[in-house]
N, C-alpha and C positions, 0 to 999 in steps of 0.2 A: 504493500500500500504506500510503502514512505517513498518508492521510487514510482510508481506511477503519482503521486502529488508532485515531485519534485518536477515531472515532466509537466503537469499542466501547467506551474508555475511557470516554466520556460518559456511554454506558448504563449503563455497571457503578458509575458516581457515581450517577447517577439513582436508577437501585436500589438504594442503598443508603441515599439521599433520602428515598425514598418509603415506607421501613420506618418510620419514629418517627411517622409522620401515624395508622398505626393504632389510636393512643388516643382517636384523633378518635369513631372511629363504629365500631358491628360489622361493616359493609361492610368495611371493611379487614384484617379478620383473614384474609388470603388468604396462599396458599400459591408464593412466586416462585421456587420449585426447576424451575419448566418456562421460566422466563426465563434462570435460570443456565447451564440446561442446554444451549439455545439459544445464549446468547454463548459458553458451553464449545466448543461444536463448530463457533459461526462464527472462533472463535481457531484453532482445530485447521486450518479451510479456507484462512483467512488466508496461517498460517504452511507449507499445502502449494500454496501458489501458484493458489490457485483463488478469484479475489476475486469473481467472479459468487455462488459460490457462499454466502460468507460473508457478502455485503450482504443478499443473499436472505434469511440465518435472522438478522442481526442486525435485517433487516425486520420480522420475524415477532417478534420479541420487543420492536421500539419499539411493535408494536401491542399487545401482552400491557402492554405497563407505561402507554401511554396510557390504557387501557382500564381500568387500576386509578388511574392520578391522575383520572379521571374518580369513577371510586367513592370516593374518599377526600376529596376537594374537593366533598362536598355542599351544597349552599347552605340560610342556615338560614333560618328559616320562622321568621316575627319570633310572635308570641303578643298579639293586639290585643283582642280580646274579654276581656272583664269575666265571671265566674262567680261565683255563689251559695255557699250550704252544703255544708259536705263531706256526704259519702254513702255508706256501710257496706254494700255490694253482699257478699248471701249468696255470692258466690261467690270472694271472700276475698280483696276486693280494695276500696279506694274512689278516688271523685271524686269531682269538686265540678259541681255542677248549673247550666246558665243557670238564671238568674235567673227564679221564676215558672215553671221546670218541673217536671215530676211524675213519680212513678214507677211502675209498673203493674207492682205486686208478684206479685198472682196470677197472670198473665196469663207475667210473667218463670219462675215456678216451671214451669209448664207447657213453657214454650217451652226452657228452658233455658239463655237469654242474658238480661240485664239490658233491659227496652225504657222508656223515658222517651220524653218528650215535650211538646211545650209548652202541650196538654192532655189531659185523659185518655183519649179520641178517639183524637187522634195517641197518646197512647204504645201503647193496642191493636193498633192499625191496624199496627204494628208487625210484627207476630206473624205478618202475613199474608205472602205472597210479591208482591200486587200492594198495596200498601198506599193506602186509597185518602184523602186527604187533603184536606181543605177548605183556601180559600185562606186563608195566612195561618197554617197548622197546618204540624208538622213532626215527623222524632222520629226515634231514634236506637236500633239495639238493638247490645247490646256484649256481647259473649265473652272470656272470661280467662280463660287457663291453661297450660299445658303445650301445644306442638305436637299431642301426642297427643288431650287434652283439646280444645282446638276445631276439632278436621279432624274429629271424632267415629273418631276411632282410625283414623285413612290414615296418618295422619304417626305416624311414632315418634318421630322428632327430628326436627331440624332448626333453619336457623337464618332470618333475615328474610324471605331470597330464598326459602328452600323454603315457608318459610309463606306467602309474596304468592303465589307462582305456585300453591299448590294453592286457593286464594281466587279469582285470576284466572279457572283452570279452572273454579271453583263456579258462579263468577257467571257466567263467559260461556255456562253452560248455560243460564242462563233469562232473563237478562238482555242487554243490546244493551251491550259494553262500550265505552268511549270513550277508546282507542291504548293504547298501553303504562303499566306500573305507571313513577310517577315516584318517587325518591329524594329525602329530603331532612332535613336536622336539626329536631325540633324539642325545644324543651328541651336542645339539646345529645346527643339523642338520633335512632336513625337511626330513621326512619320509611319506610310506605310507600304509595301512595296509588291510588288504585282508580277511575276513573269510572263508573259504570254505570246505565244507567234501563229504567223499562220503561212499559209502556202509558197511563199518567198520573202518572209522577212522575221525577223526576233524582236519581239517589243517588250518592254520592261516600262510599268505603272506605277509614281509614285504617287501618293496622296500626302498631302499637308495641311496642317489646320493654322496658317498664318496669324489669322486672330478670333478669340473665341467665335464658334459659331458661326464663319466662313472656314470654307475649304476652296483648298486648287489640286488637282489632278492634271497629273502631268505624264500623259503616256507619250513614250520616242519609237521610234522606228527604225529599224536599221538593215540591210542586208544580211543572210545569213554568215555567220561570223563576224560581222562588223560593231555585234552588238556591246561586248565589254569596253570594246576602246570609247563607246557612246558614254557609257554610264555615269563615270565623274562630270561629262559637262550636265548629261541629266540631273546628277546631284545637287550640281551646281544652279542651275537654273530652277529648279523648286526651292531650293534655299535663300534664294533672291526675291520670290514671291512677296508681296505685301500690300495692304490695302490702298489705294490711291487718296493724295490728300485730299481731303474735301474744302 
C-alpha cells in the first residue's frame, strides 16, 4: 500500500508539473479534470483495500498525462532558409516571399487561396488539384482565416488539432497521405504538418495558428524528389505568416 501511495503522490506532483508548460504551445491548453478524476477514485480504491484496482486507474491516468508531456514537449523546428520581400496577401494577412518568387494574383482571386511560386508556371499550376511541375519548378498555395473561413464553412471553431485532422480528411480524399500529422514548434509557435503526393509531384502541408483563432495553411508542391530540398523554404514561409496591420 505504502508504495502504490507513494506513486499517486508522484502523479499528482506531475500534474501539477505539467500545468505551467502550457504557455509553451496551444497543444497544451488541455483539460486534466479526467486525470484528477482518475487518481480521485484510484485514492478512494487505495484506501478501501482494493490495490488491483487502484494501480489499474492510476495506470490509466500515467497514460493521460504521458500522452500530454508528449504534447507539450514539442521539439522546435530550427528556421534555416533565407526569405525575400514582405507580401500584402488580399486576404488580410502577409509574408515574406523566397527569394525570386512570384505571385499569381489573378489566378489566387479565382481560387480563393494565395498561390506563388518560383515561376509563374508553378504558381498557376497551383490552382490545379494534380499540379503539374517542371523540374526545378515548385509552389505553394496558402489559406488564412478563421477555422470557419478555410474548411469552406465545416469547421465553426476549432483549435490546431481540429483544423489538421479536417485537412488530413481533405487531403486523404484525393491525395496518397504519408502517416500521421507531426507536431512541432516553429517560431515558438505550434504547428502542424501534413505529407501528401499525388500522380507526379510530393507535397508537404503545414498548418499554423499565427494569432489566436486564425490559421494559414500552407501546402508546397514539388517534383518527385524535389521535395526535401522544398521544405526549409516551406518552413520558412509559414513562419513568416502574420496578420496584416489594420
Amino acid at each position: 500500500m505504502r508504495k502504490l501511495g507513494l506513486l499517486l503522490l508522484a502523479l499528482l506532483i506531475l500534474g501539477a508539473a505539467v500545468m505551467p508548460v502550457s504557455a509553451q504551445n496551444s497543444l497544451c491548453d488541455v483539460d486534466l479534470s479526467e486525470v484528477s478524476a482518475l487518481l480521485t477514485r484510484a485514492q478512494a480504491a487505495s484506501a478501501g483495500s482494493d490495490p488491483a484496482a487502484a494501480l489499474a486507474l492510476v495506470n490509466r491516468a500515467d497514460a493521460l498525462l504521458a500522452a500530454l508531456e508528449n504534447r507539450c514537449d514539442l521539439p522546435e523546428m530550427a528556421i534555416s532558409a533565407e526569405l525575400g520581400d514582405l507580401y500584402t496577401a488580399a486576404g488580410g494577412f502577409t509574408l515574406n516571399l523566397p527569394p525570386g518568387w512570384v505571385v499569381d494574383a489573378e489566378t489566387a482571386a479565382a481560387s480563393g487561396g494565395l498561390l506563388v511560386g518560383s515561376t509563374a508556371e508553378a504558381a498557376r499550376a497551383m490552382a490545379g488539384a494534380d499540379p503539374a511541375l517542371a523540374a526545378g519548378q515548385a509552389g505553394m498555395l496558402i489559406a488564412y482565416g478563421s477555422p470557419a473561413a478555410i474548411s469552406g464553412g465545416t469547421l465553426r471553431a476549432g483549435d490546431l488539432e481540429a483544423v489538421t485532422r479536417f485537412f488530413q480528411i481533405a487531403l486523404g480524399s484525393t491525395y496518397l497521405l504519408e502517416g500521421n500529422p507531426a507536431y512541432f514548434l516553429l517560431n515558438g509557435r505550434s504547428a502542424a504538418q501534413l505529407g501528401f503526393s499525388g500522380a507526379g509531384f510530393e507535397g508537404q502541408a503545414l498548418i499554423v495558428e499565427p494569432t489566436p483563432g486564425q490559421f494559414a495553411i500552407v501546402a508546397a508542391a514539388a517534383p518527385r524528389g524535389e521535395l526535401n530540398a522544398l521544405i526549409p523554404t516551406l518552413q520558412a514561409v509559414a513562419a513568416s505568416i502574420a496578420p496584416a496591420a489594420q
